[in-house]
N, C-alpha and C positions, 0 to 999 in steps of 0.2 A: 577407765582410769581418769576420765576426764570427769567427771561426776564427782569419783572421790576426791578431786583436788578442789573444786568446788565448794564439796558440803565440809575438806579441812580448813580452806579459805573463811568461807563467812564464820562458821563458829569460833575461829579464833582472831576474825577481825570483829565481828561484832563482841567478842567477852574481853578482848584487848581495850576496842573502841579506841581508835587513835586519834577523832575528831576530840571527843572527851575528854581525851589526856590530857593534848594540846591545851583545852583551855583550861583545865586547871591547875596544869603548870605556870598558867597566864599570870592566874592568880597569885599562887604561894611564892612564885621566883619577881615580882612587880617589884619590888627591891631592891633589885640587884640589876647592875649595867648588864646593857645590852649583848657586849662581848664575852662575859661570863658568864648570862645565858645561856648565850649557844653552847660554851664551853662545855657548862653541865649537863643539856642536854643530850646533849652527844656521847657523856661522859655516864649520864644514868643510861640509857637506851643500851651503851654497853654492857654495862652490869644486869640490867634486866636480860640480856641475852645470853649471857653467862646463865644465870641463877633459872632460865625457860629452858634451855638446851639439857642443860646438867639433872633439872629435874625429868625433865621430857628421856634420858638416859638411864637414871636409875632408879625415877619416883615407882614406875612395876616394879621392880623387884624388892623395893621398900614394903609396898602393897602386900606381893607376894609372901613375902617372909611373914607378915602379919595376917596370912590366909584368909586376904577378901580377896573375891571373886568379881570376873570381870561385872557379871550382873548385878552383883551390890553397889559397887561401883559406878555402874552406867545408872542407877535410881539415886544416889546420892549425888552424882553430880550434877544428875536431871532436877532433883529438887533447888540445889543450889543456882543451878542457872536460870530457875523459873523465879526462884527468889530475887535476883540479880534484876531478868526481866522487866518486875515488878518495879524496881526500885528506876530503869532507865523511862518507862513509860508513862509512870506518874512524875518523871523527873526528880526524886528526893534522895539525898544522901542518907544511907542507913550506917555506913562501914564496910560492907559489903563490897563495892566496886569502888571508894574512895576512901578519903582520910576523915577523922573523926574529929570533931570542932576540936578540942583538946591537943589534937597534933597538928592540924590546920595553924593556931597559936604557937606553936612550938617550932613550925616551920616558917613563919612570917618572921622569928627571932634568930634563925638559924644563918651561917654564910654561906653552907653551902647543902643543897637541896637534892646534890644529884643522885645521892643513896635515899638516903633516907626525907622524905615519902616518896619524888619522885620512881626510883627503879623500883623500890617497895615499900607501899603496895599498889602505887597507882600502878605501873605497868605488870609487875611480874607479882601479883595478888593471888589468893587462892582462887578465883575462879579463870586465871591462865594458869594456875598451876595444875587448875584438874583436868582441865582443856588437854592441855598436852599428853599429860600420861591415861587418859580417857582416849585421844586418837593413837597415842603406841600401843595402848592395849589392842585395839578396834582391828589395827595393822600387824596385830601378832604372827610372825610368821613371815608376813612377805616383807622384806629388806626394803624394796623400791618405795611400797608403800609408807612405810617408817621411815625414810631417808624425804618421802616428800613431805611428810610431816615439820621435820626440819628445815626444810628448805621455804616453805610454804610461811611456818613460823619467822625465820629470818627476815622473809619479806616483807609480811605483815608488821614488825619493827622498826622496819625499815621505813614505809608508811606515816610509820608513830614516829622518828624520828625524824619524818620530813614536816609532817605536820605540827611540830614542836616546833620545828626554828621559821615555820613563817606562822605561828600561831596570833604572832600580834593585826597582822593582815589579816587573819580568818577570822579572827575576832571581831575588828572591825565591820570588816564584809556581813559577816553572818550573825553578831551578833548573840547576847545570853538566848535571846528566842531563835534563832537560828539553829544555834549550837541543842538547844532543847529537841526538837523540832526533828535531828537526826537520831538525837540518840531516842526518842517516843518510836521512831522506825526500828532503828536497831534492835531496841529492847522487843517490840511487835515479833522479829524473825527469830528472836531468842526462847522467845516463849515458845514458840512451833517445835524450836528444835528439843527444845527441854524437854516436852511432852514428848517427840519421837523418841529422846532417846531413854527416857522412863517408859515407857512402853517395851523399846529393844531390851533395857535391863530385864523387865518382868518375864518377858519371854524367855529369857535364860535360867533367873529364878526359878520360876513356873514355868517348864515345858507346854503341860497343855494346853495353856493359852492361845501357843501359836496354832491351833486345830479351830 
């Protein structure tokens, strides 16, 4: 049990990435006082937890209904996370794990940040959204196991929303090359997992593989 809380911890703290968020919440909310900050980020972190729970609840049986298979799945998500990967390692915004210059401006103009890009899509983005219903499918069956899912995800938010309201400290401390620095790590343990879990997809695709 303890392994699987493990490999549901880092894949959805590293696809969350909460050092990340933090600081480019740094960014888009520089505008706006101190005390409204917090406000919001407290205020999107909520909604991201909403909109991660809720999907992590019925995003399988959305799946389901539209008859993909856990294995198409685990190769499609594995592609997306390696893609993601790519984008923390080389350090470049594609869209992918953040905001697109065009909304980036949109949100410098904005008063209030905590929906919209904050909770989505910096936090609750497609690659947490497949995160989650990728480890409810994984945990199919066992209750305990999908309830740590849940639990696991809470924390990991939780994380992200503590790392949000001393963001201006971690910025400072660590700096754009700092903050780079973790997520070139992050993105490293992303890609491992990506490949493993395209690999576990194919093996369900393609039986004989696993021989």
């Amino acid at each position: 049990m303890t392994d699987i809380l493990v490999f549901q911890f880092v894949t959805l703290f590293v696809m969350i990435d909460p050092v990340g968020v933090a600081a480019l919440f740094v960014g888009i909310a520089a505008h706006i006082a101190a005390a409204e900050r917090r406000a919001m980020a407290v205020r999107g972190v909520a909604i991201a937890t909403v909109v991660l729970v809720t999907f992590a609840i019925v995003g399988d049986l959305l799946l389901r209904s539209m008859g993909i298979s856990l294995g198409a799945f685990q190769i499609a998500g594995g592609v997306l996370f390696f893609l993601i990967s790519i984008d923390m390692v080389f350090a470049r915004q594609t869209g992918l794990r953040s905001i697109t210059e065009s909304e980036d401006e949109e949100a410098v103009h904005k008063a209030d940040v905590s929906v919209f890009p904050f909770a989505i899509p910096l936090i609750a983005g497609p690659g947490a959204m497949t995160s989650v219903v990728l480890l409810m499918r994984q945990a199919e069956g066992e209750f305990v196991q999908q309830a740590s899912v849940i639990i696991v995800l809470v924390a990991v938010l939780a994380l992200t929303l503590a790392a949000t309201l001393i963001a201006d400290r971690v910025m400072k401390v660590l700096g754009q090359t700092g903050v780079n620095v973790v997520s070139r790590v992050l993105g490293l343990i992303l890609a491992a997992l990506a490949v493993q879990i395209m690999i576990d997809g194919l093996m369900k695709v393609v039986p004989g593989l696993a021989g």
